[in-house]
N, C-alpha and C positions, 0 to 999 in steps of 0.2 A: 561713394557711399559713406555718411556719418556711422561713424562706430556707435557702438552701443552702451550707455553711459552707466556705471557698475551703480548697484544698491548703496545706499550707505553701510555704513556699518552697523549703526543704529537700528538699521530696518531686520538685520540678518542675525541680532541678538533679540530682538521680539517675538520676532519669529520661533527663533530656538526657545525662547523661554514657556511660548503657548505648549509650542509640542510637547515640553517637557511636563509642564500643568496637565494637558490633555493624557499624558502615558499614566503620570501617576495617578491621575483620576479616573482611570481605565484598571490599574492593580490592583489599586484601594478596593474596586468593587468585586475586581475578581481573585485578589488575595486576600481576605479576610483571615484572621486567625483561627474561624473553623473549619477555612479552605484548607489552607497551612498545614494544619494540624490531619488534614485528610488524606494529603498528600504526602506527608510525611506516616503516616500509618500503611498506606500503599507501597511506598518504598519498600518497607520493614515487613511486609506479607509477599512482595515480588522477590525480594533478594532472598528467604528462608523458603521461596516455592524453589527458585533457581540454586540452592545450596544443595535441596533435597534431594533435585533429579539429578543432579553432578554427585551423590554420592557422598558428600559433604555435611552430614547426619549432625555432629556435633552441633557446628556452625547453622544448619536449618532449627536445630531444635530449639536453639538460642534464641534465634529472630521469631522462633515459631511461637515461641513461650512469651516473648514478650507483646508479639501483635495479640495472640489471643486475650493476655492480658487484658488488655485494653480495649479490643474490640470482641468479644465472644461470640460465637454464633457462625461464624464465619465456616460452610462445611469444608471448600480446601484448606483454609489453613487447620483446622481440627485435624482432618484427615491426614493431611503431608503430615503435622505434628508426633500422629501415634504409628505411621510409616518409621519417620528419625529416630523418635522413644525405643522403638522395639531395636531399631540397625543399633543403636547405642547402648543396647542392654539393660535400659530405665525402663525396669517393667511396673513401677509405678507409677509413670507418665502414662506409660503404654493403657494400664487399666484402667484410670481417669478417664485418658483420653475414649476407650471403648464404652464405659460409661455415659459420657456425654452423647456417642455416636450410633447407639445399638437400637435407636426405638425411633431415629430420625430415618428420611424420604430423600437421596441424593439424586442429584440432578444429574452430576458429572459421573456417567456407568463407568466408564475407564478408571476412576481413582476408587468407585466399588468396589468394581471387581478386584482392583489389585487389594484394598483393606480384606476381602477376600479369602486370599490368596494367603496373606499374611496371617490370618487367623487360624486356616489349617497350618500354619508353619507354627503357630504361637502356641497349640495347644500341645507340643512336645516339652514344651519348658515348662509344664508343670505336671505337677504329681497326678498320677491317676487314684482313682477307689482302689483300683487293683493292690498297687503299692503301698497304700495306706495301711491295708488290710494284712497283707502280708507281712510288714515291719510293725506293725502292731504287736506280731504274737512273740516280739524279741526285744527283749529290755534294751537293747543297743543295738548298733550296726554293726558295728565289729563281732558280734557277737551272732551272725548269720553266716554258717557255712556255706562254703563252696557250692556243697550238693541241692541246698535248698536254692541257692540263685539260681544253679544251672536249671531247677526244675523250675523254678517262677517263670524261667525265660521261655524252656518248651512249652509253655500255657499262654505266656505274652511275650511274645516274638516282638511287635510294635514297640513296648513301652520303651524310649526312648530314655525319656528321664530315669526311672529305673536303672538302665545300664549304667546311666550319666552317675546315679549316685555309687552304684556298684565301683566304676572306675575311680570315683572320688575316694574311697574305703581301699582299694587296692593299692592308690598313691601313695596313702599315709601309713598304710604297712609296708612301704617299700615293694612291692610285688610288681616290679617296672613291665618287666614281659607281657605278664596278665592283663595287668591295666590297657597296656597298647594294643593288645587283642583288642579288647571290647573299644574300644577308642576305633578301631579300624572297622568294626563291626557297625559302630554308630554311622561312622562317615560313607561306610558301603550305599546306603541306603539315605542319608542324608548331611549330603557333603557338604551342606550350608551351613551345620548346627555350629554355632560359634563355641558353646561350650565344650565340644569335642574336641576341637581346632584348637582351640588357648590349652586344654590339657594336653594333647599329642605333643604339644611345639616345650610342654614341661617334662613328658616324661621322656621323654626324647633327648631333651637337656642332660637327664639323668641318666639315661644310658649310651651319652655320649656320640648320639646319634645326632649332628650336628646341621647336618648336610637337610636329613629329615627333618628336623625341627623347625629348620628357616623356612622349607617348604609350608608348613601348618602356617607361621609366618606371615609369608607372603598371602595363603589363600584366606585369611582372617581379613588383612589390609584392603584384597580383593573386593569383599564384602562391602567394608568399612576404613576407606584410607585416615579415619580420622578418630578410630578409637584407640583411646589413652592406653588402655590396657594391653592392646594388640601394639601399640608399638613399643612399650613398655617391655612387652616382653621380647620383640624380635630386638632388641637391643639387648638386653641380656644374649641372646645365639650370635649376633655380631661380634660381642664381646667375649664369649667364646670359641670363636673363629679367629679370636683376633683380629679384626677390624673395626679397628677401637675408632678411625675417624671416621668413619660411618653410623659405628653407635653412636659419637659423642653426637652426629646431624640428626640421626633418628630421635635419642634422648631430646633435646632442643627442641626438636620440633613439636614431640609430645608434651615437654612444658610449657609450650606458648599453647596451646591448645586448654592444658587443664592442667594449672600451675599447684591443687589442692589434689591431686589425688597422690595417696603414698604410694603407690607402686610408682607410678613414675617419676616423685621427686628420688624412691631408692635406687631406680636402673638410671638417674643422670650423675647422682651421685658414683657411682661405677663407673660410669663415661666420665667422670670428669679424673677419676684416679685412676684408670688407664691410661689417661689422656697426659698424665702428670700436669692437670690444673687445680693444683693443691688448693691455691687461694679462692677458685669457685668454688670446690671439695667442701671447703671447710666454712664458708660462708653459708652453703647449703642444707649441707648438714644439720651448724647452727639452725637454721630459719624450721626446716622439717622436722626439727624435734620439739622445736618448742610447738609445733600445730599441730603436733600428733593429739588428736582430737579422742582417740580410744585406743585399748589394747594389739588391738587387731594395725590400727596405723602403725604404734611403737614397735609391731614385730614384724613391720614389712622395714622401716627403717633400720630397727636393730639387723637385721639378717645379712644390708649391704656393710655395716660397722663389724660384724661378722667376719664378711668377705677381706673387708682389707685389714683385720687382724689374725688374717689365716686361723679363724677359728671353725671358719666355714667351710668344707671345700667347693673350690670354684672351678678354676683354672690350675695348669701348671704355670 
């Protein structure tokens, strides 16, 4: 039997070259720069839907903000949008977003219902008539006895917010016991409310209830593994605990997350002077004070500068 005599080589690089002709003029029509550009918007609406349902609120709201950008109209990504907003506590997104969505026809009933769902949850975070009406008749808050809350609240048991600002007034008099009532009172009944959560896991701190506080902690993180403020503060309870390499991982992590917010450039600064990392300390420090952007920044910073001139009390 004659063998079979091979191609040239010549023939086997013609070859290769048409294919090559033939793919690119296969791409060319089907990657055009508006393809591109579509596919690359898809990306960036898939990965902020896939953030949102993992709980990943930050991270969705980011991708979410920027497809809508670009593309508007879109009812999932609006919807997951003012889902993340609210988990993240951006109830300016949050209102936008219901804005945009309150007079539109959704296809998808399952992310309906759940916006939903979220709107009976949202209308505790704001002020009632009720309350309006009743701090009206009192030049200040502080300036509202005991007996009249106790009696506002036998008339509006629900109002939620109400208690929320009750316990905000009790804080700042110091009245640690009181406040954790109503704090416990809130959670009874709505164990979700983040702002009960973030204050329990404070007043707690304060009455050295340490154990309690990482609890509020942990069920905030529950919520929202990826708000700033919640791990902000369960790094502060670590670091009251003493377990400063733990805070200094939590701090960290809430800085790669959201490297401008004061609260938590002041609890890494803590982590890092626990941690005796003087030269991140003081590099950070530097950087947070010159971005203290308002009063309120300068006195979440001042209060860790505070801590480690024992002008604060913190720790033993």
């Amino acid at each position: 039997m004659k063998s079979r005599k091979p191609f040239p080589r010549w023939i086997w690089l013609l070859a290769g070259s048409i294919a090559l002709v033939i793919l690119i003029f296969f791409l060319s029509k089907q990657y055009t720069p508006e393809a591109l550009h579509h596919l690359a918007l898809n990306s960036e609406l898939q990965d902020g839907v896939k953030a949102e349902k993992k709980r990943q609120y930050l991270t969705a709201e980011r991708e979410l903000k920027a497809y809508t950008a670009k593309a508007p109209g879109n009812d999932e990504a609006e919807g997951r949008l003012m889902i993340a907003a609210f988990y993240n506590q951006d109830f300016q997104t949050f209102s936008a977003q219901f804005t945009k969505l309150r007079d539109k026809e959704m296809k998808d009933q399952e992310l309906f219902a759940e916006l939903n769902r979220l709107m009976t949850k949202a209308a505790f975070y704001y002020p009632s008539d009720a309350i309006k009406d009743f701090s009206s008749r009192y030049p200040v808050l502080p300036a509202i006895p005991d007996s009249a809350w106790d009696n506002y609240f036998n008339r509006n048991p629900a109002d939620v917010d109400a208690k929320e600002i009750y316990a905000e007034e009790l804080y700042k008099e110091k009245r640690y016991s009181r406040c954790d009532s109503i704090i416990e009172d809130i959670l009874s009944s709505h164990g979700d409310y983040i702002p009960a959560l973030a204050m329990g896991a404070s007043v707690n701190r304060k009455e050295e209830d340490y154990d309690k506080a990482l609890r509020y902690n942990k069920l905030i993180l529950e919520i929202n593994p990826e708000l700033p403020d919640g791990l902000a503060s369960e790094v502060l309870t670590l670091l009251l605990l003493k377990q400063d390499a733990d805070a200094l991982d939590v701090a960290l992590k809430a800085y790669a997350l959201d490297e401008r917010n004061a609260y938590v450039k002041s609890s890494l600064i803590l982590a890092y002077h626990y941690n005796d990392r003087k030269a991140d300390r003081d590099a950070l420090i530097q950087k947070a004070s010159k971005e203290a952007s308002d009063s309120s920044d300068q006195k979440i910073i001042q209060y860790a500068l505070d801590v480690m001139a024992k002008k604060e009390k913190f720790r033993n």
